[in-house]
N, C-alpha and C positions, 0 to 999 in steps of 0.2 A: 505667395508662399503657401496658402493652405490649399490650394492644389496640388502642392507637389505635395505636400503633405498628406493630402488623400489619398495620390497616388501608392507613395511608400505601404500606409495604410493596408489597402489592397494588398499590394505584391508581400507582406505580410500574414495576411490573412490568406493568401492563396497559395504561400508554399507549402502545404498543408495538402492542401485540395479542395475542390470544393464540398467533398463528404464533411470533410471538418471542420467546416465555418459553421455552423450550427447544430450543435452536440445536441442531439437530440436525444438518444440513449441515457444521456448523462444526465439532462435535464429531466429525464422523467423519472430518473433511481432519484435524485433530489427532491423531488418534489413526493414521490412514494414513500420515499422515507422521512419527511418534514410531517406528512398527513398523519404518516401513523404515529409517531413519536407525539405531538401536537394535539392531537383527538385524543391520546390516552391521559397527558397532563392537565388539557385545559381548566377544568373542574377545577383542579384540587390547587390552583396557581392564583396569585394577584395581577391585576393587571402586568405593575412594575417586573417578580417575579416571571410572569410569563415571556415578559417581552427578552428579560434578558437569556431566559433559556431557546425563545425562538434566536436568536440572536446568536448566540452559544452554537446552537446547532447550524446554523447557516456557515457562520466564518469556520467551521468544523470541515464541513460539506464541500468548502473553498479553498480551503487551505490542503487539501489531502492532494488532490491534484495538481497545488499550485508548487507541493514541495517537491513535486516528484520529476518527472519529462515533460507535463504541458507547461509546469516554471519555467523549466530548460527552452521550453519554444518562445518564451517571450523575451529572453534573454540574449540568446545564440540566434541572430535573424539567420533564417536559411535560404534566405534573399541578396546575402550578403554580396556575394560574390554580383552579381548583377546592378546591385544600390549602388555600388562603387563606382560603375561606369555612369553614372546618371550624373548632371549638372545639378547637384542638393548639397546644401552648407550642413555641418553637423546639428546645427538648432533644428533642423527640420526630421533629421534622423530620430534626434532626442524623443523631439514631439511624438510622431508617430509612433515612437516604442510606447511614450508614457500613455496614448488614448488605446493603443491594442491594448494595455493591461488594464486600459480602464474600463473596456468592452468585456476584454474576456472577464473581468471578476464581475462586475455587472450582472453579463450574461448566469453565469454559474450559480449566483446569490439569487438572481427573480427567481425562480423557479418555486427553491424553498422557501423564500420569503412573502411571495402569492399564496402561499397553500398557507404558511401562518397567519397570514393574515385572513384569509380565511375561516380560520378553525379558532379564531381568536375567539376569548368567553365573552359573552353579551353584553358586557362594559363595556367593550369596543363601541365606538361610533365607526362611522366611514371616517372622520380627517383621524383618528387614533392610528387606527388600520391601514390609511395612507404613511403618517406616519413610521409606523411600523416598518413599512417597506422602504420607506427612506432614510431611516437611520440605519438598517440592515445592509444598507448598498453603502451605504461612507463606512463603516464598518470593513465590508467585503473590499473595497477599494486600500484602506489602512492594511487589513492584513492583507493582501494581493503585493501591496508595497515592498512592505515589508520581507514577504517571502522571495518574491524577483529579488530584493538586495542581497538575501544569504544567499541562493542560487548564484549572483554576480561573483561574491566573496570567496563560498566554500568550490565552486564546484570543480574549480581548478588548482585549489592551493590546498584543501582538504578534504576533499572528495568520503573519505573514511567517516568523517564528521558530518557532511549532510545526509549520508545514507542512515546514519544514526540516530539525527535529528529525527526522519522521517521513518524510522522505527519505531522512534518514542512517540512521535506522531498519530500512526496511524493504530498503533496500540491502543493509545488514549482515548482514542476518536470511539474505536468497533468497542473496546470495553464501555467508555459512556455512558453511550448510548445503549447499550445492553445493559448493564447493572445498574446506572444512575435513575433508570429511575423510578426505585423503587425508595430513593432518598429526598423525592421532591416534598412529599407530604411534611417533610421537617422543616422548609425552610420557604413552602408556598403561602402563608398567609402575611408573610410579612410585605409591607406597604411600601416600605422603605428601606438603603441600606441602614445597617444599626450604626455603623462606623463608614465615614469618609472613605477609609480604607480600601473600601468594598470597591468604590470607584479604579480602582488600580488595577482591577480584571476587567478585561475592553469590555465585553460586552454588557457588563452592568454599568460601565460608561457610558455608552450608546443608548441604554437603556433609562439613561436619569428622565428624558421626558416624561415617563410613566410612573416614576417615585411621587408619592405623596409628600408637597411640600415644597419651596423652593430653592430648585434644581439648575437653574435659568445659565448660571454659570457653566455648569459640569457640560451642558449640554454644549454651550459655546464652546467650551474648551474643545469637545470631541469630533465637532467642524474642524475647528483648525486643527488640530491633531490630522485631519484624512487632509483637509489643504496641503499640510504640510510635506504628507507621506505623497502624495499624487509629486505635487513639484520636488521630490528631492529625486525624482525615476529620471528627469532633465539632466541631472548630476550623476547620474550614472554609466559608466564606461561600456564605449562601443566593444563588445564582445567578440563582433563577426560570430563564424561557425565553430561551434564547439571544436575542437581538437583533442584526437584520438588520446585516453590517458594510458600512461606509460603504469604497466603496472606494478604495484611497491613491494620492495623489498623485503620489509616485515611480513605480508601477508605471502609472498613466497617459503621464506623459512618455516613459519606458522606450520601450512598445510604441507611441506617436504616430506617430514614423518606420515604420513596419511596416504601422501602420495606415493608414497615407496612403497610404504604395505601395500596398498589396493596394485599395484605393479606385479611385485613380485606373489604373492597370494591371490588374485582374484582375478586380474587381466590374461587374458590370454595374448599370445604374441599380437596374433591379425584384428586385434581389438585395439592395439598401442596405440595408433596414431589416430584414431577418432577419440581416443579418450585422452590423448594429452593434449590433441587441438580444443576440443572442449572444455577439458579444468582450465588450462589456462587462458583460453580468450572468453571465459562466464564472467572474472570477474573487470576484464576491462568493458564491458558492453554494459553501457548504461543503461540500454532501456532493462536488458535482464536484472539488472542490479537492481532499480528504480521498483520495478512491476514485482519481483520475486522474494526479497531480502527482508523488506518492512512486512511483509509476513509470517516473519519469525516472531515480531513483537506481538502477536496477537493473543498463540500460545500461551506466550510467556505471560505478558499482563495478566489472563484470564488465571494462570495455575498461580500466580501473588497474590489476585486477590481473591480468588476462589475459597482456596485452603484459607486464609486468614479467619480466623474465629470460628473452623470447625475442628472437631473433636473424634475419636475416636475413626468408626464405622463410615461417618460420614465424609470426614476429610479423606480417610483411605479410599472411598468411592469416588469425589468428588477428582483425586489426584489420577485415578484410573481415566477416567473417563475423557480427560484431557490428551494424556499420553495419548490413547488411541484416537481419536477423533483429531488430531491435529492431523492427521495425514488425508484429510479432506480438503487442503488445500494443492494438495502435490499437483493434480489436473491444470491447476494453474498455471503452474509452474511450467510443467513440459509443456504446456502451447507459448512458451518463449524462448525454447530451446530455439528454432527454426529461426527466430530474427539475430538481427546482425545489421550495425555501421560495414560491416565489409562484407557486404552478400554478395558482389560481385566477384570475389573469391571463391565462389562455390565448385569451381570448375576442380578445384584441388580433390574437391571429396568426389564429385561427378566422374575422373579421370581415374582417381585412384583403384588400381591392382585388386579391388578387395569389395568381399559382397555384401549388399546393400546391409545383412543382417548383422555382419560384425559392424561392420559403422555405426548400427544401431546400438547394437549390445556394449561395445565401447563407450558410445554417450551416455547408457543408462547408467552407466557406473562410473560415469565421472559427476551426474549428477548428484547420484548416493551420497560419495564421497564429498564434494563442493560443497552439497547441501544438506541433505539428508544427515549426516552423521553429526556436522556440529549443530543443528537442530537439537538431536535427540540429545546429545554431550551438554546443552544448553540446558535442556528441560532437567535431563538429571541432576545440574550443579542447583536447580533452582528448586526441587524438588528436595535435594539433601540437606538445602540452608532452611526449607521449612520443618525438617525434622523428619521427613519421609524417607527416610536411609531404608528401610526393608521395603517396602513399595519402588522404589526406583530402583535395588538390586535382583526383583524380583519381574518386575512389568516392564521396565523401559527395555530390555534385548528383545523380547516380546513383541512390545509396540514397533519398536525399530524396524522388526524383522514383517512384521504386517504390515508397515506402510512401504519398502519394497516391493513386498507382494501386490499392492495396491499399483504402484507406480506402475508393474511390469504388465497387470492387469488391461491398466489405460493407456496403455503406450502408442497402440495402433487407434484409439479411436481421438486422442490430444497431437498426437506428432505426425503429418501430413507433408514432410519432406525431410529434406538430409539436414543436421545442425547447421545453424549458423546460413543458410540461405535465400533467407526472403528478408526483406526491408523492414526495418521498424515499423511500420503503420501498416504489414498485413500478418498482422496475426492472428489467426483463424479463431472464429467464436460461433460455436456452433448453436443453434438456438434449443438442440438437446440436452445440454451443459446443466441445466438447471434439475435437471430430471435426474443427471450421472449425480451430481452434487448430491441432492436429498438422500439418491440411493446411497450413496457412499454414507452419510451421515449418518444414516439410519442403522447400515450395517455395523459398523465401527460403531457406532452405540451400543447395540448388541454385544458385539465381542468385547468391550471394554465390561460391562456388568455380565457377561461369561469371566471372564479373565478376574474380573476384582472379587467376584464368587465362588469360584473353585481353583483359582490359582492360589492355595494359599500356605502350601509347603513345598520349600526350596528341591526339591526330587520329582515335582509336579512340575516347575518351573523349569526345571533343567528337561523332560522330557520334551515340552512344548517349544523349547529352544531347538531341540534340536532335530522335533520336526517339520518348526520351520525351517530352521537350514535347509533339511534334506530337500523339501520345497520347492526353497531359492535354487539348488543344486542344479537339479530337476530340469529346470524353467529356463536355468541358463543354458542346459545342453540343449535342451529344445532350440532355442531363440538359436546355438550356432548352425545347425543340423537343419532349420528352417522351418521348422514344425511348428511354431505358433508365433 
């Protein structure tokens, strides 16, 4: 039996490829950011303390990925079609799902978990520091469980709900670990939880080993707890391959109004059909949905808690500064234009009567519209429920208008073919990315403290409006005429 169960194994691990049986990229963003996070707390933490913020940050690390497409790959075998012809009873299918996910979170957790252990304070022993790294993998293994189950549940019956989940998600995660921790010093010398309670957040579960006192229980319990989650992955239904989702109803009506405007006012005729193939097949493509959308929560979390407890000058700067620098993620974005579940359709845009530059100029403005616009419509409702009503009637057309200009900027050096035709697993990462990224950050910082500085009467605001427009105007005739 457990041959054939290695075998499954394998042809698991290999529908992938072999570039992706060992995430190396992944492993080393883990571990880069376990060292730094890790080497700035150590000091100021208790053993106990430490362990559960290494811990915190590791199933963080595990989870981001596991809610997203590599969940979906443990889920949805892409082997499926071939398993089927094989002489394998479903117990063995079972198994092999439940040891890939017990690999891949494994895998995903060492990384970070070696570097905390590591950069562990001088109370460590080596068996503590072992430790460490083994209560962080049952850990990563519980939540890996866990997340493959919503994956099973949501991803076909509520689709709208997981993409949400991992908004709140990945929010959580990039604020954290940016703001949190500047909060450790309040709660790093403590030895012990003060309350039992405390136990009911896993990772201070996992981390009772290290609490002053005895733990011996808690710690039992959190074994069986991951026993339990590894064997319930046996109980979970064969998926086969994902199936294409039909897209909903609600969110057709939603974007209708938005669509019509951007049609009738911004579209030009020989623009129509790349831009109505594109709004509407963004949002049935998972990977763009998965990779693109839980980006919106980043903004967002940062401008709730940012503004929260400032006043005056400073809230009005700190609320500037967000609007425009959010469009530092756009780059992202348009290098997922180009994938697609149905790249083999490409021939539609390849055939098409129509030159390469309206194609293009069509997509940019289905992307605006799909994304860009209820971005910016987000930031403003969130922005006006903190009290920022003259800053968002003032900066967000503004920002709106400069993260366009941004997008149309980047367009040739992130978009590297026609929409929608290359495969989910080639989408192009250039190793200059890092270099566009800074610059962008850097700029948009700039202009956001221009803009929260002298933008600060509504006839300043109105001119700057509308010489971004003329701008965008500009840029669009260019792009049909072929001039940039």
């Amino acid at each position: 039996m457990w041959n054939r169960v290695a075998i499954l194994l394998r042809a698991r691990f290999g529908a992938r490829g072999a570039a992706e049986t060992i995430p190396i990229s992944a492993l080393f963003l883990h571990a880069s950011v376990a060292g730094f996070l890790c080497g700035v707390v150590r000091d100021a933490l208790s053993p106990w303390t430490y362990a559960a913020f290494a811990l915190s940050l590791s199933s963080a690390l595990v989870a981001l990925p596991l809610l997203g497409e590599f969940g979906a790959l443990l889920v949805h075998d892409e082997a499926d079609a071939w398993v089927r012809t094989l002489p394998v009873s479903d117990l063995e299918q079972r198994l092999a799902r439940a040891l890939h996910v017990l690999i891949a979170a494994a895998t995903q957790a060492a990384s970070s978990l070696v570097v905390a252990a590591l950069f562990a304070p001088s109370s460590f022993g080596v068996l503590e520091r072992g430790l460490l790294v083994a209560e962080g993998l049952a850990l990563a293994v519980t939540v890996a469980s866990v997340l493959v189950w919503l994956q099973s549940l949501l991803a076909t019956r509520a689709a709208t709900l997981l993409v949400l989940l991992q908004t709140l998600l990945f929010g959580s995660v990039i604020v954290g670990a940016v703001a949190g921790v500047r909060f450790v010093r309040g709660f790093g010398t403590s030895e012990a939880p003060q309350s039992l309670a405390a136990f009911a957040f896993p990772p201070a579960l996992f981390s009772a080993p290290f609490a002053r006192g005895d733990f011996a229980v808690w710690t039992a319990l959190a074994w069986a707890v991951t026993v339990a989650a590894l064997a319930s992955l046996l109980a979970l239904p064969n998926a086969g391959v994902e199936a294409p989702r039909r897209k909903r109803a609600w969110s057709a009506l939603l974007f209708l109004p938005l669509r019509t405007l951007a049609l009738k006012t911004w579209v030009r005729r020989e623009e129509r059909a790349s831009f109505e193939l594109v709004f509407d097949a963004l949002s049935s493509e998972r990977e763009f949905v998965m990779r693109s959308y839980p980006l919106i929560g980043v903004p967002l979390a940062f401008l709730a808690l940012g503004v929260r407890g400032e006043h005056g000058a400073a809230r009005d700067g700190l609320a500037a500064l967000l609007l425009f620098t959010t469009a530092t993620y756009l780059p992202v974005l348009l290098a997922q234009l180009v994938v697609s579940r149905s790249h083999r359709a490409r021939w539609i845009l390849d055939t098409a009567p129509t030159a390469r530059r309206a194609i293009d100029n069509g997509a940019f403005k289905a992307l605006v519209a799909r994304f860009v616009v209820p971005l910016y419509c987000l930031l403003t409702a969130l922005a006006i429920a903190q009290g920022e009503l003259w800053s968002s009637l003032r900066l967000v057309p503004i920002a709106f208008l400069v993260a366009v200009a941004v997008m149309r900027g980047v367009w040739s050096f992130c978009v590297h073919d026609v929409p929608l035709s290359n495969p989910p697993d080639h989408v192009e990462a250039k190793l200059q990315w890092s270099n566009l990224l800074g610059t962008l950050g850097v700029l948009l910082t700039i202009v956001a403290v221009l803009a929260w500085r002298f933008v600060d009467r509504a006839w300043i605001a109105a001119v700057v409006v509308a010489a971004l427009a003329l701008l965008e105007w500009t840029t669009d005739r260019a792009w049909r005429r072929g001039e940039s």
